[in-house]
C-alpha positions in Angstrom: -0.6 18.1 3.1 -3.0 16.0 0.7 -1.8 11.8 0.7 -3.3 9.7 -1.2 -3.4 6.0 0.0 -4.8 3.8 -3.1 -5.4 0.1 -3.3 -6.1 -2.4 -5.8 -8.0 -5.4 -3.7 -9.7 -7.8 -5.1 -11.7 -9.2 -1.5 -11.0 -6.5 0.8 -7.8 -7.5 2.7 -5.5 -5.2 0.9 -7.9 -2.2 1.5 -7.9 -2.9 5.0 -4.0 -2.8 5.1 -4.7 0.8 3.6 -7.2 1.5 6.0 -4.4 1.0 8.6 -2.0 2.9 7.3 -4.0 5.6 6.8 -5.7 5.6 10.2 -1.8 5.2 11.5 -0.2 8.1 9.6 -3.0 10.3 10.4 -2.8 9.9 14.2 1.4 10.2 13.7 1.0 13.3 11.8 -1.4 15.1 14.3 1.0 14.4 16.8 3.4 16.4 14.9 1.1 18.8 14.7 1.3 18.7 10.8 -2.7 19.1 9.2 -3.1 16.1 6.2 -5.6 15.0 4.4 -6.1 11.5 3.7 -8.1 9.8 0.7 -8.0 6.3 0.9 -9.8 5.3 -2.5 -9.6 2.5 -5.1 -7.0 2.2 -7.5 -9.6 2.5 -9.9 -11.1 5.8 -8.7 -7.9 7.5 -8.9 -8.4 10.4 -11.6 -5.3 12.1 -11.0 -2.1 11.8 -8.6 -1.5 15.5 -9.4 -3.1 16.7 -6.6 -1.3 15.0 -4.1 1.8 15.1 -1.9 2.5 12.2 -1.3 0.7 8.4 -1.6 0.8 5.1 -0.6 0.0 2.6 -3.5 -0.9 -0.6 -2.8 -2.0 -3.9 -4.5 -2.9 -7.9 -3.6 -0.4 -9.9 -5.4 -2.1 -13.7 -7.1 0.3 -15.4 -8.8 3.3 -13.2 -8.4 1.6 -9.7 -9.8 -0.1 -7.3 -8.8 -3.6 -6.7 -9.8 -4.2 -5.3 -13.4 -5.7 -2.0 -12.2 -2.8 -0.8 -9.8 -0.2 -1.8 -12.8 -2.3 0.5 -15.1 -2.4 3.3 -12.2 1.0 3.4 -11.9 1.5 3.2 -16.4 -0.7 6.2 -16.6 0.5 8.9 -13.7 4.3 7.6 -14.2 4.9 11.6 -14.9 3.3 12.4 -11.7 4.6 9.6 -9.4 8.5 10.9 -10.4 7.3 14.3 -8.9 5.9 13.1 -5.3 7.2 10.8 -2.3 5.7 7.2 -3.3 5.7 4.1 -1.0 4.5 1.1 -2.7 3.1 -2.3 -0.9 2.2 -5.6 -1.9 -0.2 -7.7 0.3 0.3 -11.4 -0.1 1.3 -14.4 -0.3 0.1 -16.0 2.9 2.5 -18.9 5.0 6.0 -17.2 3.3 7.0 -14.2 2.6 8.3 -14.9 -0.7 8.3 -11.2 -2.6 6.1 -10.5 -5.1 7.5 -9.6 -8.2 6.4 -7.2 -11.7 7.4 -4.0 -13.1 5.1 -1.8 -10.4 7.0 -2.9 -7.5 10.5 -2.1 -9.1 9.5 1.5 -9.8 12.9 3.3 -9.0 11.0 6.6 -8.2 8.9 5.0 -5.4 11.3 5.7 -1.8 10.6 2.0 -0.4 8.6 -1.4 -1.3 6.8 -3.6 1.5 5.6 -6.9 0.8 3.2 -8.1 3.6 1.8 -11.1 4.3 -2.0 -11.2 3.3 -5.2 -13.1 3.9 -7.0 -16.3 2.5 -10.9 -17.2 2.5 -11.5 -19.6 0.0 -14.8 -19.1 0.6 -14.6 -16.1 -1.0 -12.3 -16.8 -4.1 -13.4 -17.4 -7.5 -13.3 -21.4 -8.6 -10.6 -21.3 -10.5 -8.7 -19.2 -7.2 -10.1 -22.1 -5.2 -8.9 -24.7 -6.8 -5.4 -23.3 -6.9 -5.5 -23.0 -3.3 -6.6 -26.6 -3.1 -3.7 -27.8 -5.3 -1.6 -25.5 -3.5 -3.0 -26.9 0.3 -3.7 -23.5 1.2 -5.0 -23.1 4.7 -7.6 -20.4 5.5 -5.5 -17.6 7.5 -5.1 -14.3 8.1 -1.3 -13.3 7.8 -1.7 -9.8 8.4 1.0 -8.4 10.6 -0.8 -4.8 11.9 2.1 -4.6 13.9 4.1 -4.7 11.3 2.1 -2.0 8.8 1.6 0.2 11.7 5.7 0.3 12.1 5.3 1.2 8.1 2.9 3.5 8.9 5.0 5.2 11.3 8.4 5.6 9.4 6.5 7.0 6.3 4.8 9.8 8.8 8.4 10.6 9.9 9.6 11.0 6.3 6.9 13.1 5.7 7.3 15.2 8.7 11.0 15.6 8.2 10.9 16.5 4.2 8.7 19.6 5.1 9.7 23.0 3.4 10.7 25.4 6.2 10.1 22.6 8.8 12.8 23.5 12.0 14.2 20.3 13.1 13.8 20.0 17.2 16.2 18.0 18.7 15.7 16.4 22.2 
């Protein structure tokens, strides 16, 4: 099984969240004995979903969206995405957990949409980003529930493991 786990992350905290996931469904589906291979890549660096079984798509959300490169992923492999199992998640916004909002995350193809909370370092966001936050009060922080995505991470392996051709159920 080939899954593609793709982010769009401006500053890294998003691609860590697919990190984890990916780390998390490997583990899971080596337990069930089920061989996977898992490219966790940039939005950006995705040629074609074609190739894959399933995937994981995920984006930071600013201002309510997703990022411009995961909307334009999921625009151009639309075809392909209606053929395979597709999770979608958003990371962000930090201190709520207010759901981001935009065309990708209504896709009604995809089998589930997670919003989780993400990660602020203004010293890493571009001035206008800054000042935003400052107007805003933003804190530094690090919402990140890995609890939470590992639980994700889990229930999309168990999908996966049960919506295998041929696959004999064992009940215990």
């Amino acid at each position: 099984m080939r899954i593609l786990v793709a982010t769009a992350s401006r500053y890294g905290s998003t691609r860590e969240v697919g990190e984890r996931l990916a780390a998390t469904l490997a583990v899971d589906l080596e337990r069930q004995m089920i061989e996977a291979e898992i490219d966790v890549i940039d939005v950006v660096d995705v040629e074609d979903i074609a190739f894959y079984d399933a995937a994981i798509i995920g984006s930071a959300v600013y201002f309510g969206r997703w990022l411009r490169p995961a909307r334009d992923l999921i625009d151009r492999e639309q075809h392909n995405l209606h053929q395979l199992p597709v999770w979608l998640f958003s990371s962000g916004p930090v201190g709520d957990n207010t759901p981001a909002t935009g065309s990708a995350m209504t896709a009604p193809w995809a089998r589930e949409h997670r919003t989780f909370p993400g990660k602020l370092d203004r010293s890493t966001l571009r001035r206008s980003e800054r000042l935003v936050a400052a107007v805003l009060r933003a804190p530094d922080v690090d919402d990140r529930d890995f609890v939470e995505i590992d639980g994700w991470a889990h229930d999309i392996a168990s999908s996966l493991a049960g919506s295998r051709p041929g696959r004999s159920q064992i009940v215990s």
